[in-house]
C-alpha positions in Angstrom: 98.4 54.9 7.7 98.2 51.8 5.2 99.0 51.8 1.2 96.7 52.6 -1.3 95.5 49.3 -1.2 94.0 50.2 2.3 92.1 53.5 0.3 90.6 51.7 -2.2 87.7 51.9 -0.7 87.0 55.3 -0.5 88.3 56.3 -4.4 86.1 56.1 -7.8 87.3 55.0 -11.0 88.9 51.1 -10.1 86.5 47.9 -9.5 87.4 44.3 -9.5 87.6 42.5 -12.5 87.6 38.3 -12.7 89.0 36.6 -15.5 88.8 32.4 -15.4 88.8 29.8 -17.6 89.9 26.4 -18.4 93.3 25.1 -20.8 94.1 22.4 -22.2 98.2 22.5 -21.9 100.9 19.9 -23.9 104.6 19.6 -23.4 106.6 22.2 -25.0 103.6 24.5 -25.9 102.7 27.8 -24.6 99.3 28.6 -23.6 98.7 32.1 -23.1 95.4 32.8 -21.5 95.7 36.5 -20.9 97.5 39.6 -22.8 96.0 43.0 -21.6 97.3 46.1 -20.0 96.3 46.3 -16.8 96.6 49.5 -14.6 96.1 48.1 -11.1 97.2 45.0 -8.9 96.7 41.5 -8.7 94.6 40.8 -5.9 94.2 37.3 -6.0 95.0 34.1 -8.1 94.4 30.4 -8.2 94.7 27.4 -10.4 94.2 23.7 -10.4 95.6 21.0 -12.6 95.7 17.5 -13.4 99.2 17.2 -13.8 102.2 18.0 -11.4 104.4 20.0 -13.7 101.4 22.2 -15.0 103.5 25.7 -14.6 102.0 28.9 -14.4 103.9 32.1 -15.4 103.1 36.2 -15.0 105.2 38.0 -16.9 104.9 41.9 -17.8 107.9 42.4 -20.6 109.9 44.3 -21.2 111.2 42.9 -17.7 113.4 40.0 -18.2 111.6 38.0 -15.6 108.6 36.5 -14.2 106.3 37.9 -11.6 105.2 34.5 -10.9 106.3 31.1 -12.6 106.0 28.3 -10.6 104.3 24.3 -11.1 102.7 22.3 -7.9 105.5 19.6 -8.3 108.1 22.7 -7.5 105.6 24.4 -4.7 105.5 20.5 -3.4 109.0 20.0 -3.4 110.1 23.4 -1.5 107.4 22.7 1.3 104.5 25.8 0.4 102.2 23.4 1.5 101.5 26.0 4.7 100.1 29.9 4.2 103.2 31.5 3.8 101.9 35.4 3.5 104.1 36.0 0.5 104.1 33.4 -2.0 101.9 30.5 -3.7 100.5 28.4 -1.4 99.9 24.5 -2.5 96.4 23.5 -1.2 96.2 20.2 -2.4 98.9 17.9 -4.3 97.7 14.0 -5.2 100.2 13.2 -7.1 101.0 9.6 -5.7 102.8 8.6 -9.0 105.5 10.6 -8.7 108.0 10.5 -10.3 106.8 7.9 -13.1 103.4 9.2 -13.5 102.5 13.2 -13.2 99.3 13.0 -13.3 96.7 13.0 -10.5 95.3 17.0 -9.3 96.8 19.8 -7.2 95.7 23.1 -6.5 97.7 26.3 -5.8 96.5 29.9 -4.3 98.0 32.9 -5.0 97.3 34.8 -2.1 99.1 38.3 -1.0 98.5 40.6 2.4 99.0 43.8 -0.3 98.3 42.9 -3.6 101.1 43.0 -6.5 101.2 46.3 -8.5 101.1 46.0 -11.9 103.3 48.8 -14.1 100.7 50.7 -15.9 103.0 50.8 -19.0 103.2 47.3 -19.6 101.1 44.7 -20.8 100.5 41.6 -18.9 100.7 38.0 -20.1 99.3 35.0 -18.3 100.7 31.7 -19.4 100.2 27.9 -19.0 102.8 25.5 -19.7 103.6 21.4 -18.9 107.5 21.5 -17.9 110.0 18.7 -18.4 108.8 16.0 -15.7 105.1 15.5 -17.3 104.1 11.7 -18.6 101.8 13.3 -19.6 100.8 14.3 -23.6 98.4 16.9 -21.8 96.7 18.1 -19.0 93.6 20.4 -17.7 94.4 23.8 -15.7 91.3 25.5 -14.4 92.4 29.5 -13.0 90.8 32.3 -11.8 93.1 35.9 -11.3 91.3 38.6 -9.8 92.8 42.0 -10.5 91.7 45.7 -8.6 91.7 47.5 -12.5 91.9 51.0 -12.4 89.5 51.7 -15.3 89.3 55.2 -14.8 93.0 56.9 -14.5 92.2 60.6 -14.1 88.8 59.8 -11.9 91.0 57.7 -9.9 93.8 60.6 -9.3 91.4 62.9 -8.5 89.6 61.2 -5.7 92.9 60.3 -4.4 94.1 64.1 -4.4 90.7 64.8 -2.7 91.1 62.6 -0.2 94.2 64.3 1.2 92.6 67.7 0.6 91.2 68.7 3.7 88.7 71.4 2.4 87.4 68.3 0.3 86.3 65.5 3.4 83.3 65.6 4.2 82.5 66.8 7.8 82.0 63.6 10.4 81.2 65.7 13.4 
């Protein structure tokens, strides 16, 4: 048998939810794009940008450190330039300036085999920055982060303690 993430399909009270947009980001300031509580997972995640130090960070405080923080010079420069089934992948870097000009357009996917569980107590914060690097004064990031939200907590337990009752399945012979 799989996770949970395998049952999803068979459970009420979760359904995908989308959020995307588009930030302007400058050295030094933080652009948070997100700030929700979120009972569910990250399923998937993307971003482009126009500058090579454009960083992206997932953070769920009170934990100390970042689910995900990470800019496409960095992804670049360690080689995620291949699907590696467990972090951000760079699709496309064009960044031919390097190092005296950080600005050209890159594109990084998120991309998990299970998604990333979210703790249902805190809330979660997506943030755009421009790290020490940029020549930039600012730069565009376009993102998309697709989360599986459960929306309905005790609807959601209860198919999932139905679904291991056996007097509860429906008959398939």
């Amino acid at each position: 048998m799989g996770s949970i993430i395998d049952l999803l399909a068979l459970l009420d009270g979760w359904d995908y939810r989308e959020i995307s947009g588009t930030a302007i980001v400058q050295p030094n300031v933080i652009n948070e794009v997100f700030v929700e509580k979120v009972i569910g997972w990250v399923v998937f995640a993307v971003y482009d940008a126009t500058d090579a130090f454009a960083n992206i960070n997932v953070s769920m405080p009170p934990e100390t450190f970042p689910v995900v923080a990470t800019n496409l010079a960095d992804l670049a420069g360690v080689g995620l330039t291949i699907p590696l089934s467990t972090s951000m992948i760079l699709t496309a870097f064009n960044f031919t300036g390097l190092p005296s000009d950080s600005s050209g357009f890159g594109n990084a996917v998120f991309n998990l085999p299970y998604p990333l569980p979210l703790k249902k107590e805190n809330t979660v914060h997506i943030s755009f920055t421009l790290d020490p690097g940029t020549t930039q004064t600012s730069a565009i990031v376009n993102y998309v982060v697709v989360f599986a939200q459960i929306y309905r907590p005790k609807e959601f337990q209860q198919s999932l303690k139905d679904l291991f009752n056996p007097k509860k399945l429906p008959a398939i012979f």
